[in-house]
C-alpha positions, 0 to 999 in steps of 0.5 A: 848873416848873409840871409840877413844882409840880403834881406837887408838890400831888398829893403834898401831897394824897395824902399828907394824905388818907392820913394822916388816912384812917388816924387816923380825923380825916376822922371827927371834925372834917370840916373840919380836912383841908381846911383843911391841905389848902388850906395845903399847897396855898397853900405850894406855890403859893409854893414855885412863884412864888418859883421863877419869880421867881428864875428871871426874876431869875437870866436878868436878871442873866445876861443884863444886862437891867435898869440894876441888873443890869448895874452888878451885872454890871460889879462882878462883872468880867463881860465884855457878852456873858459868861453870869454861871456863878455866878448860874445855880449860885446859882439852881438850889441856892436852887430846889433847896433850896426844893423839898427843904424843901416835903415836909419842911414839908408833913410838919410841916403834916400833923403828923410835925414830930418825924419830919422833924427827926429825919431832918433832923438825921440826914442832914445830921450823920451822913451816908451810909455807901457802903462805905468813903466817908462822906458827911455832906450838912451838910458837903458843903452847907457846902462847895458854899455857900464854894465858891460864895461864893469863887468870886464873891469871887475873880472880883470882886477879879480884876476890881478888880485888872485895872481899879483897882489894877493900872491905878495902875502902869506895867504896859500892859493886856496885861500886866494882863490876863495877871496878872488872868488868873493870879490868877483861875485860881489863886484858883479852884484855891484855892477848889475845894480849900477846898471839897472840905475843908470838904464832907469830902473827904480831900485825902490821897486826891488821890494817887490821884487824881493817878495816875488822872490820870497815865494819862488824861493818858498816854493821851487828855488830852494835847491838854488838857494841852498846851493849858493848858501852852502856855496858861501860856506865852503868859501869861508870855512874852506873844507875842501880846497882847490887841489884836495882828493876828495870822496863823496858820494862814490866819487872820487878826485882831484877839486878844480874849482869851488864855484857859488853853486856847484863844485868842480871834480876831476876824477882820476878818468879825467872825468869832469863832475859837478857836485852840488854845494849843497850835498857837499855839506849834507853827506859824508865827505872824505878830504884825503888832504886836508891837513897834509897829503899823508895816508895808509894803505893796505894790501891783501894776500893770501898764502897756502896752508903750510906755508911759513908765516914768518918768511911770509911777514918778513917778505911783506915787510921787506917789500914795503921798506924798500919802496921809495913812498912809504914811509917808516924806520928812519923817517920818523913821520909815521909809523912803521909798516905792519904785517896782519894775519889777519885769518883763516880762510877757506883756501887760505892764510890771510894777510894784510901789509898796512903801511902809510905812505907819503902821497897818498893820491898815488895810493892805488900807484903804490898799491899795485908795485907792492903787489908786484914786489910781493908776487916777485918775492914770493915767487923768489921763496917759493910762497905759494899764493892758492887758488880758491878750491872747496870740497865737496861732500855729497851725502844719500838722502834718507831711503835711497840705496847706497852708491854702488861701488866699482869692484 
């Protein structure tokens, strides 16, 4: 910015010195031009610390620095981590408008007022022509400002209307966050066509438009395509939700976010990944909790050969009765826990304590305490838990003397 606001005052120098080398004024009054000079100079200084300064103001906002901006942030719906688009857009048309009118006023210091207004007025009211498209830069302003101003208003009241109005009814916050999720895409939609109508933009010719389209899609935009469809979808039938531990694809976590294209999954790492829709709805999908946060777990154990089975089934047991998440007995919300032998192994008596549990986001929490009742009991007992172990046989292959013996 500071290489612009030079560049900017060499112009403005220049500019003035030429102008009035060519009307003789250096000549009779020395000095008047510095004095211009120096405003030019003063404006465009201005012009300069008015753009740092919306430019520290627009990073705040986006950013959520001060108390203000981020109650300012909260009122306009944004998320903690979200960037605020619109406020870097309003920041560089406000920074852009500004340096488009220092050479119209450096023009009117130096004394062309009259020719500036007059391209001014040209530009904005009667455009460009290229060929056949007509091009009024008034208008096309006019529609980026309501594009803007739209897009802000339809953001703040999608939030209104996720957090206050529609928290007054029945609805979950899954299903809010689904109709709040709609209606801002649709009134995004809305605004874009407003704008391109009021900036000039004849919607007849989106026909067009729409064929170009056609044949993208056909050919290299399927994925997009696919991935908004299979977004529509998932807001509508809601087969995951926000909150739900899901699996898919080797991946597993917590949904933070359905979104139109992908979906938003935070992994138990604190990993963010981002699923397409698409492979959302084509493969297999595990919703740990889509009726209720129930589930069973099942913890492996192997005992030594010769140990008592029943002591064994009843440690394990024991172990999952006391355990606060597991559910069973008295509860009446699922079944009791159950001890498996499940075989003989190589080493061996196999086991398996199958016992549903009543979070079962926390089942690899409540895996690993059972694991440390278990060994706790069996150490109490005196179970042994056995390390792999094989037996080796070497046999002489056919025509080779016997191993000799030691006497």
């Amino acid at each position: 910015m500071r290489w612009i606001a030079l560049f900017a005052l060499l112009i403005a120098l220049a500019a003035g010195l030429a102008w009035y080398g060519l009307q003789a004024r250096w000549f009779t009054d020395p000095v008047w031009p510095y004095l211009h000079i120096a405003k030019s100079a003063a404006l465009v200084a201005v012009a300069a610390l008015v753009t740092g300064l919306l430019g520290r103001l627009a990073a705040g906002i986006a950013c959520g620095q001060l108390g203000w901006q981020r109650r300012l942030r909260e009122r306009a719906g944004a998320e903690p981590d979200e960037p605020l688009r619109e406020v870097t857009w309003a920041h560089w048309a406000l920074v852009s408008i500004i340096w488009i009118a220092i050479p119209l006023a450096l023009l009117d210091q130096w004394g062309l007022g009259a020719v500036s207004e007059q391209a001014i007025e040209r530009l904005l009211n009667s455009g460009i022509r290229i060929g056949d498209i007509h091009l009024v830069p008034g208008q096309m302003l006019l529609g980026a400002v309501v594009f803007f101003a739209l897009v802000t208003l339809f953001r703040w009241l999608a939030h209104r209307l996720e957090t206050t109005w529609l928290a007054r009814t029945p609805l979950d916050a899954s299903l809010r966050e689904s109709v709040a999720t709609l209606f801002g895409y649709a009134a995004f939609v809305i605004a874009v066509l407003v704008g391109l109508a009021i900036g000039g933009v004849d919607l007849t010719k989106f026909a067009i438009i729409a064929g170009a389209l056609g044949v993208g899609i056909g050919f290299g935009l399927q994925n997009i395509v696919n991935n908004f469809v299979s977004g529509l979808i998932l807001l509508f039938e809601r087969p995951i939700r926000t909150g739900d531990f899901i699996e898919v694809n080797g991946t597993e976590g917590y949904v933070r976010k359905v979104r139109i294209r992908a979906t938003e999954i935070e992994t138990l790492n604190r990993q963010h990944v981002i699923v397409p829709n698409s492979d959302l709805l084509s493969n297999h999908v595990t919703n740990w909790m889509l009726r209720d946060t129930y589930g069973r777990i099942t913890v492996g154990v192997g005992v030594a050969y010769g140990s008592d089975t029943t002591l064994v089934q009843r440690l394990l047991l024991q172990a999952a009765e006391d355990h606060p998440l597991v559910l069973g007995g008295d509860q009446n919300l699922a079944p009791k826990p159950l001890v498996w032998f499940s075989n003989f192994g190589d080493s061996s008596l196999d086991f398996e304590l199958k016992c549903h549990v009543r979070d079962v986001t926390k089942r690899y929490l409540i895996a690993s305490e059972l694991r440390f009742a278990i060994d706790q009991a069996f150490r109490a007992h005196g179970v042994t838990i056995p390390f792999p172990q094989r037996d080796l046989w070497f046999k002489n292959p056919p025509g080779a003397e016997p191993a000799s013996t030691p006497d």
